[in-house]
C-alpha positions as CSV (number, residue, x, y, z in Angstrom):
1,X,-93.4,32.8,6.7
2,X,-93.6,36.5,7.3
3,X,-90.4,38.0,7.1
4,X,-89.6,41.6,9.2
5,X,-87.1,43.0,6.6
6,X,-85.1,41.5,3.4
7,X,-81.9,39.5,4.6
8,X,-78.6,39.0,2.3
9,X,-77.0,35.7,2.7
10,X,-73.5,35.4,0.9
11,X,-71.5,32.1,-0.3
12,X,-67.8,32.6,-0.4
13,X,-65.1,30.0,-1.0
14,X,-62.2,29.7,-3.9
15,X,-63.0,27.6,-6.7
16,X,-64.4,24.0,-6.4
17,X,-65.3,25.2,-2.6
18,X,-68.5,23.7,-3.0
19,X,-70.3,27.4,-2.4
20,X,-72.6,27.2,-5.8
21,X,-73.9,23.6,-4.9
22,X,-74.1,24.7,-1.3
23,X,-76.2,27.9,-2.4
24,X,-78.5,25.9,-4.3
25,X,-79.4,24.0,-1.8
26,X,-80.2,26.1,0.6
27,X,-82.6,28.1,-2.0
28,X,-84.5,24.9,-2.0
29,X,-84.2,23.8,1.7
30,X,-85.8,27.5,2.2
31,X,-88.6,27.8,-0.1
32,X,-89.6,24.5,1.0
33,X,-90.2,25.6,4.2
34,X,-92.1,28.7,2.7
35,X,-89.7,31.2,2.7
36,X,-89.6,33.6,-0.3
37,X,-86.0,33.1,-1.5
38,X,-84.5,34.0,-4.5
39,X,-80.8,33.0,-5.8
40,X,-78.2,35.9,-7.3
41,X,-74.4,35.4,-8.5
42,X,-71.6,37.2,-9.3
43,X,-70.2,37.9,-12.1
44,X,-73.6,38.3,-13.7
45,X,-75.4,37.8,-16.6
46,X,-75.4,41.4,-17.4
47,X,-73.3,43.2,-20.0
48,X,-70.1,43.7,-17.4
49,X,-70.5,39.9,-16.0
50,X,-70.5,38.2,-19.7
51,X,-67.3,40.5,-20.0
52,X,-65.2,39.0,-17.2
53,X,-66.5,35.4,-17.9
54,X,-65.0,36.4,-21.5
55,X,-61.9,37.7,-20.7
56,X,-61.1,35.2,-17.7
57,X,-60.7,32.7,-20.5
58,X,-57.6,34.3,-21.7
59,X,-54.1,34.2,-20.0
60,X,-53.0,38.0,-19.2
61,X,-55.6,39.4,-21.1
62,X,-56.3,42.8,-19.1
63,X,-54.6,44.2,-16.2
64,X,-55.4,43.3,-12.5
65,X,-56.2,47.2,-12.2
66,X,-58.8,46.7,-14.9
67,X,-60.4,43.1,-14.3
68,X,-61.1,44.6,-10.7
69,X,-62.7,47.8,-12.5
70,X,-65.4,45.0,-14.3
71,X,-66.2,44.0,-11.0
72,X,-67.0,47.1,-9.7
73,X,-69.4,48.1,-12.6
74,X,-70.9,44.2,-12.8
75,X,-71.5,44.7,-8.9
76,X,-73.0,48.1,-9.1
77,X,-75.5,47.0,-11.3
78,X,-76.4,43.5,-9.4
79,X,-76.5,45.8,-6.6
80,X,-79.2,48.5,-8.2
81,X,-81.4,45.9,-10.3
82,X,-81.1,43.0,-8.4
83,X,-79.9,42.9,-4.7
84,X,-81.9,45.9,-3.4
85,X,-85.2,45.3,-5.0
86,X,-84.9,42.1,-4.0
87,X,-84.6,43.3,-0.4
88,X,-87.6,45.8,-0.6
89,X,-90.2,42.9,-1.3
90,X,-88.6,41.2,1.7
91,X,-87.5,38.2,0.0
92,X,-84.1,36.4,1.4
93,X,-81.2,37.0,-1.3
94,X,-78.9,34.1,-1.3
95,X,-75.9,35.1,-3.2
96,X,-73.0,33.1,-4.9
97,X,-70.0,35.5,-4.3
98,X,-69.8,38.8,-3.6
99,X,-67.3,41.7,-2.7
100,X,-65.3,39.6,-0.6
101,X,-64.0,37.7,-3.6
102,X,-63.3,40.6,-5.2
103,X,-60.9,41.2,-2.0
104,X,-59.6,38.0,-2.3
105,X,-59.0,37.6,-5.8
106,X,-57.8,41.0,-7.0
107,X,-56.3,41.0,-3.6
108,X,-54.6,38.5,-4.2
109,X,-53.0,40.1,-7.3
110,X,-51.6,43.1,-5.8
111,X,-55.0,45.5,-5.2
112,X,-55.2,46.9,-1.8
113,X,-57.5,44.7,0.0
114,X,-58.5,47.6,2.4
115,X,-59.0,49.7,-0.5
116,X,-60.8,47.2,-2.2
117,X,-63.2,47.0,0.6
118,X,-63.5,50.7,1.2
119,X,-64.7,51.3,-2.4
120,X,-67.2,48.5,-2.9
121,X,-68.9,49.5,0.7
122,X,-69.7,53.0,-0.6
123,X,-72.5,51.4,-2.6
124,X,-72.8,47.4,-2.0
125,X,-75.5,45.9,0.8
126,X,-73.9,45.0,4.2
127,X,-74.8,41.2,3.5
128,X,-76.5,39.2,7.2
129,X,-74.2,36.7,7.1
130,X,-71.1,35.4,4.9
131,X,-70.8,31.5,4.6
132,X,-66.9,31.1,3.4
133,X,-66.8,27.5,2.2
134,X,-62.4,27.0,3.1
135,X,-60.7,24.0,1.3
136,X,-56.6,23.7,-0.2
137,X,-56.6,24.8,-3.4
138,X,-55.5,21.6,-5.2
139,X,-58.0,19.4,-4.0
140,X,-60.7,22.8,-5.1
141,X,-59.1,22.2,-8.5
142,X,-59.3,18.7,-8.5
143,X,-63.2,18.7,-8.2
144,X,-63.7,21.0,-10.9
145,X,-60.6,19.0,-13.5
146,X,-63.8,17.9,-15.8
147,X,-64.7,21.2,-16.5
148,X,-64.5,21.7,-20.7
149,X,-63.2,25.3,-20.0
150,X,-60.5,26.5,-17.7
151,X,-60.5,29.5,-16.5
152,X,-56.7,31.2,-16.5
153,X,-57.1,33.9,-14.5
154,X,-58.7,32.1,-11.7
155,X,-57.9,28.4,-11.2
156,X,-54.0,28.1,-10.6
157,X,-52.7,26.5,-7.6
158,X,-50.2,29.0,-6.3
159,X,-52.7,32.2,-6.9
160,X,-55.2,30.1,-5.0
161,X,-53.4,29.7,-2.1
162,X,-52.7,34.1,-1.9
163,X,-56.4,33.6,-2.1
164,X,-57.7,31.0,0.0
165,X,-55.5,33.6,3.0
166,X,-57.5,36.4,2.6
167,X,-60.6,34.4,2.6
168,X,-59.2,32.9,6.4
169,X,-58.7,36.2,7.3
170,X,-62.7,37.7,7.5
171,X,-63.7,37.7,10.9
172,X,-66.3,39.5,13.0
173,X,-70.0,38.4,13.2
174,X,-71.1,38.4,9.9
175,X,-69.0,35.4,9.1
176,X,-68.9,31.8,9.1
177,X,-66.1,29.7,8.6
178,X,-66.8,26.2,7.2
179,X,-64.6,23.0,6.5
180,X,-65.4,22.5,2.7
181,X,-63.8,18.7,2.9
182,X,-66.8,17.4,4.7
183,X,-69.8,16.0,3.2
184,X,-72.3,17.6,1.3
185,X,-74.8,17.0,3.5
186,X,-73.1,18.0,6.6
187,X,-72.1,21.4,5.0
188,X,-75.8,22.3,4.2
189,X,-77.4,21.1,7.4
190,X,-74.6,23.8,9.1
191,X,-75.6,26.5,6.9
192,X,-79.2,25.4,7.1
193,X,-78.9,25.5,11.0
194,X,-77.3,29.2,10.8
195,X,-79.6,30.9,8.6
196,X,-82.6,29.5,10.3
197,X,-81.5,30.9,13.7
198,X,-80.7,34.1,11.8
199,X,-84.3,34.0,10.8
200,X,-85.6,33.4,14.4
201,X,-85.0,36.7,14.7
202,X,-86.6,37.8,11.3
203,X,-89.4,36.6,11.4
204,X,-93.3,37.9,12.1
């Protein structure tokens, strides 16, 4: 398949959501149909990424103010080596996280969500369309209890909740609101069904 122009498709969702499993499957639902996909996540791999994953492992280790400074750096560099080159060659960028759960999450501890949005849109991609994967905190928690390493800054119940609110709150186009209790299966064949139609309308 011939695409028209490079599209960004974003997973969103608090943690144990399902949005990482649900990401990888549609990479491979699309490329099995022919479609050159590739498969991006936040925090990276890069030098600011590592940093957070680091850091998040230990209970009030920096500041809201300055975790949410990390993202920006991480995200400007996903943004310049990955995200827009991958969206030159035309390819479709599926993307596990993105601003929005920088809006959420720092959000969520006190950081301006408008300001939070204002700042990262002065340099991020406007993404096609936003997946955001919506389930109660405890039961997210529960599915990922067998995890070896907890992360502190993250995975509490009562943060999760401030975060799971902004998450409900996106609206407009862009975004899709799914039920994250229901099966697997059902999930992808809804996401599979949206970016497909999206794609009617892509494609050459």
């Amino acid at each position: 398949m011939r695409l028209r122009k490079g599209l960004l498709i974003v997973l969103e969702g608090i943690d144990g959501s399902g949005k990482s499993t649900q990401a990888r499957l549609l990479l491979k639902q699309l490329r099995s149909r022919g479609f050159p996909a590739v498969y991006f996540r936040e925090p990276t791999r890069g030098k600011w990424g590592t940093k957070i994953k680091m850091l998040a492992r230990k209970p009030r280790s920096i500041t809201p103010e300055e975790e949410y400074q990390l993202f920006l750096r991480d995200r400007k560099e996903n943004v310049v080596k990955n995200l827009k080159p991958a969206l030159r060659k035309k390819n479709l960028v599926i993307l596990d996280r993105y601003y929005f759960s920088t809006i959420a999450y720092q959000g969520a501890k006190g950081i301006s969500p408008a300001r939070i949005r204002r700042e990262n849109e002065k340099f991020a991609v406007r993404p096609d369309i936003v997946f955001i994967l919506d389930i109660g905190p405890r039961q997210g928690l529960g599915r990922i209890s067998g995890r070896k390493r907890k992360d502190f800054l993250f995975e509490r119940e009562r943060y999760l909740s401030r975060v799971r609110r902004i998450f409900q709150g996106f609206r407009g186009r862009t975004f899709v609101h799914l039920d994250a209790t229901s099966s697997r299966a059902a999930i992808s064949s809804v996401i599979l069904a949206r970016v497909l139609k999206l794609l009617s309308r892509h494609t050459a």
